[in-house]
C-alpha positions, 0 to 999 in steps of 0.5 A: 162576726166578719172574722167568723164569716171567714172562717165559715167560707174557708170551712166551704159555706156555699155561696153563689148558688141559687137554693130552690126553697124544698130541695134538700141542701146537697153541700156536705161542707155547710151541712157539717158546719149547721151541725156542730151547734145551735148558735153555729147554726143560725150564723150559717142560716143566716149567712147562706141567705146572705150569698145564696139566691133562694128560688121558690118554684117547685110545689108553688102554693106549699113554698108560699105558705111556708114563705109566709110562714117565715120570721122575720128576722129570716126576711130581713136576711133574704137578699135575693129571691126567685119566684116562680108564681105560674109559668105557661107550662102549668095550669092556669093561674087560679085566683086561690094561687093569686091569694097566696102569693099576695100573702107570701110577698106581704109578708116578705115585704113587710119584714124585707130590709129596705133597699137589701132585696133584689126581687124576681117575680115570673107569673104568666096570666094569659090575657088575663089583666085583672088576674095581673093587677091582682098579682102586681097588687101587694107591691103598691103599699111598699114604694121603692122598697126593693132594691131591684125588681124584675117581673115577668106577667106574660111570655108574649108582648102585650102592651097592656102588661108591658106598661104594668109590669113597668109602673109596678117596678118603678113604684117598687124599686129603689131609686138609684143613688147616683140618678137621684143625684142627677136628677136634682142637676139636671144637664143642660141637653137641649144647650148642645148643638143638634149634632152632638145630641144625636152623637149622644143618642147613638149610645141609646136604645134608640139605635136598634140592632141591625139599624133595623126596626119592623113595623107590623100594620096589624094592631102591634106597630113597631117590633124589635123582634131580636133574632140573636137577643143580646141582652144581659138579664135572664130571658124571661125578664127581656121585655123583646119578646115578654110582657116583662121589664127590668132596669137591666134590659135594655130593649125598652131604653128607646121608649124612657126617652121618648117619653121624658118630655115633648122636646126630647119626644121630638127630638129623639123621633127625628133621629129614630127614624133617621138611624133605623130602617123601617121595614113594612111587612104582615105579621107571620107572612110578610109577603101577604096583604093585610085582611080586616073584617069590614066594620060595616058588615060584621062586628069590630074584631078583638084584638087576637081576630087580627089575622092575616088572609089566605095565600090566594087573597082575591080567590077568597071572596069574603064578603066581610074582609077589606083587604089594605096595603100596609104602607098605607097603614103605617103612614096612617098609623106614625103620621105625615109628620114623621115622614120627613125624617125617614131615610131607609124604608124597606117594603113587602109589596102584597104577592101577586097572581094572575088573579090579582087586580091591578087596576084602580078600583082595587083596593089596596092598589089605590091606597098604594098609591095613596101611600106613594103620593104622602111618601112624594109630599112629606119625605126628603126624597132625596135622602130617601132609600126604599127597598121592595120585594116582589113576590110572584109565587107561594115561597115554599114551592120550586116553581120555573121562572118561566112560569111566572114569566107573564106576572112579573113583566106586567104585574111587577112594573104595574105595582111599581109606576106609582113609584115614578112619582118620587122625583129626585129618588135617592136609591131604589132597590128591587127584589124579584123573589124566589123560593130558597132565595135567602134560606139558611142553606144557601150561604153555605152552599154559596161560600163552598161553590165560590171559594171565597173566605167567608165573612164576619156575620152581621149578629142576624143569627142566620147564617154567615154574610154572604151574597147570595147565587144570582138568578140572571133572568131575575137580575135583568128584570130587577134592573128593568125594574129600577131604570123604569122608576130611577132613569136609564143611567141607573145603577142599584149596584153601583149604590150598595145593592150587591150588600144589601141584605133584607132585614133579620125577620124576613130572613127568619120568615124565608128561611125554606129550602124546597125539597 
């Protein structure tokens, strides 16, 4: 047979190509060769199975009764199969459609050669988690069956899905010869020097891209969000931005180690938020304070009413919103235990107005306090970094500096005297912001007006590296700003300021250009 399997690839039997199971076969080669005769036929059948990847994802429920229909010697040739289940284009997934497809894969598994097929399985619910158990279901009778599964539940992050999708891969996928070697010896990890270990975990997922890692005080916590994804598997199994999980992805290393063991947890925790900056910021308007409703005043919200408040928070005057700071919400949400390992933070301190209230009773003021209070009791201040943004306009409008003159020169240094707290502060960076400040436009127009070559990016994919026109008032004021808190001998430039660029997602949020 393996002299006669050449024979048919020289003759120009397709191989390499992904068939979508309906569609007629357009390779005048292979269709020549199934012609000749009946036992050619079936050699070529099963050969094309063997080197082709079969995609079912056109008229869905008719490809999985047919698939069901399927022999079983045909089965146990398939090494490769796409399976488009319901993506968020089509209409929702209907439990008739679930039923079929628990049929179709049955039957795949049941006559699948062990450890030969590699499986990808895209099938959207919604929010849907019954729908998605029911979906996962069939893959529960055959353990470690597949050679490789990747499956897609949702194209958004859900935790809820994200941790089914990962227990179902690892209960259906084969285990790996050499990690099943590996782990009968275990390595003595925990017998190395500190050092050395953290040295290791610098090749793992738990060095983030951009050594940067958002942290969203609204019900989603830490996000990887990847502006640029350079992840190898196909989009829809990139757990970055999908409630997926593949053995191939890499954005979800970080958590295998986390979850190992307490020793490991602790150890890898310490060496996270050492090697990340931590940026603090609202969902979808960075520049905004969190709004919850008042638990005392009305129902507890679901979990999609999380929402952030309007631009002119305090003209609002909802009698069922709490409004919070979000670093306080993170301190709360990681613990005061994980504060001494912090080295870089990064915050969007709430827009203010002339309407904004300052004084102690408001409420996200004293828990900003609060929050400086914890971060003076349980950092190492002196390793620590913090970089604040201040907002004093809306950024989509080209307003004068001057007309927010008066709000930064008594706003600004009043939201940043409880930083004064932190002594023995190792480096404050302060950003008084402005519309356009870090649009994509302005690099390019920075790098023509300077003549200046232009430098390698910083993979962000916004943009080329550069730093950005300097507003000289605003320049002034920020280093007001910053002796106020670091003394009169301070320098942020002389410290790394000048290259300091926000972090990916605050870029993307306020990439505007003003017209």
């Amino acid at each position: 047979m393996a002299i006669r399997e050449r024979i048919y690839r020289h003759a120009g039997l397709i191989t390499g190509h992904r068939l979508i199971y309906g569609d007629p076969l357009e390779d005048d080669d292979t269709l020549l060769l199934m012609r000749i005769c009946r036992q050619i036929r079936n050699e070529v059948e099963a050969l094309i199975s063997k080197h082709n990847a079969w995609a079912f994802t056109i008229s869905i429920e008719e490809s999985l009764l047919s698939l069901r229909g399927w022999t079983p010697e045909a089965c146990a040739r398939l090494r490769d199969v796409h399976v488009h289940v319901r993506t968020s284009e089509h209409p929702p997934l209907t439990w008739s459609l679930v039923r079929a497809w628990q049929g179709a894969v049955k039957h795949l598994l049941e006559h699948a050669k062990p450890g030969q097929l590699r499986l990808h399985v895209i099938c959207h619910v919604g929010d849907d988690v019954a729908r998605a158990r029911a979906v996962v279901k069939p893959f529960e009778q055959f353990p470690g069956h597949l050679k490789e599964l990747e499956l897609c539940l949702a194209d958004y992050a859900s935790p809820d899905l994200l941790k089914l999708a990962r227990e179902t891969v690892t209960w259906a996928q084969a285990p790996d010869e050499e990690e099943a070697r590996r782990a009968n010896h275990p390595f003595p990890f925990f017998n190395l020097p500190q050092e050395i270990r953290h040295h290791i975990f610098q090749y793992t997922g738990l060095v983030l891209p951009h050594r940067n890692v958002l942290w969203l005080p609204d019900g989603h916590g830490f996000r990887r969000q990847y502006i640029w994804c350079e992840c190898e598997v196909e989009e829809d199994f990139c757990a970055s931005r999908n409630s997926s999980f593949s053995t191939s992805c890499k954005h979800e290393a970080a958590l295998s180690l986390l979850l190992a063991s307490r020793a490991l947890y602790q150890d890898a925790i310490a060496f996270f938020y050492a090697s990340n900056r931590v940026t603090i910021a609202a969902r979808g308007h960075p520049e905004q304070a969190i709004s919850m409703r008042d638990p005392t005043r009305s129902p507890p919200p679901r979990e999609d009413d999380w929402s952030v408040p309007s631009w002119d928070l305090e003209e609002s005057g909802s009698a069922e919103q709490v409004t919070h700071d979000p670093t306080r919400l993170f301190i709360k949400h990681v613990g005061t235990a994980a504060l001494r390992h912090l080295r870089n933070i990064e915050i969007v301190l709430p827009r203010t107005t002339t309407r904004s209230s300052l004084d102690d009773k408001s409420s996200i003021y004293t828990e900003w306090r609060e929050a400086v209070d914890l971060l003076a009791e349980h950092c190492n201040v002196a390793a620590l970094t913090i970089s604040i943004h201040i907002f004093t306009t809306r950024r989509y409008l080209r307003w004068p500096l001057s007309r927010t003159e008066d709000i930064r020169q008594t706003q600004s240094l009043r939201m940043l005297s409880p930083l004064t707290r932190l002594s023995g502060l190792g480096r404050l960076f302060v950003f008084l912001e402005w519309p356009a400040h870090w649009s994509s436009m302005r690099p390019r127009l920075d790098i023509d007006a300077s003549g200046m070559p232009e430098k390698p990016s910083p993979g962000c994919g916004i943009g080329e590296h550069f730093i950005p026109s300097p507003e000289p008032i605003l320049m002034q004021e920020e280093t007001q700003l910053e002796r106020q808190v670091m003394g009169e001998q301070y320098d942020s430039f002389a410290v790394g300021k000048r290259e300091l660029l926000p972090s990916p997602w605050l870029r993307r949020d306020w990439d505007y250009t003003p017209w």
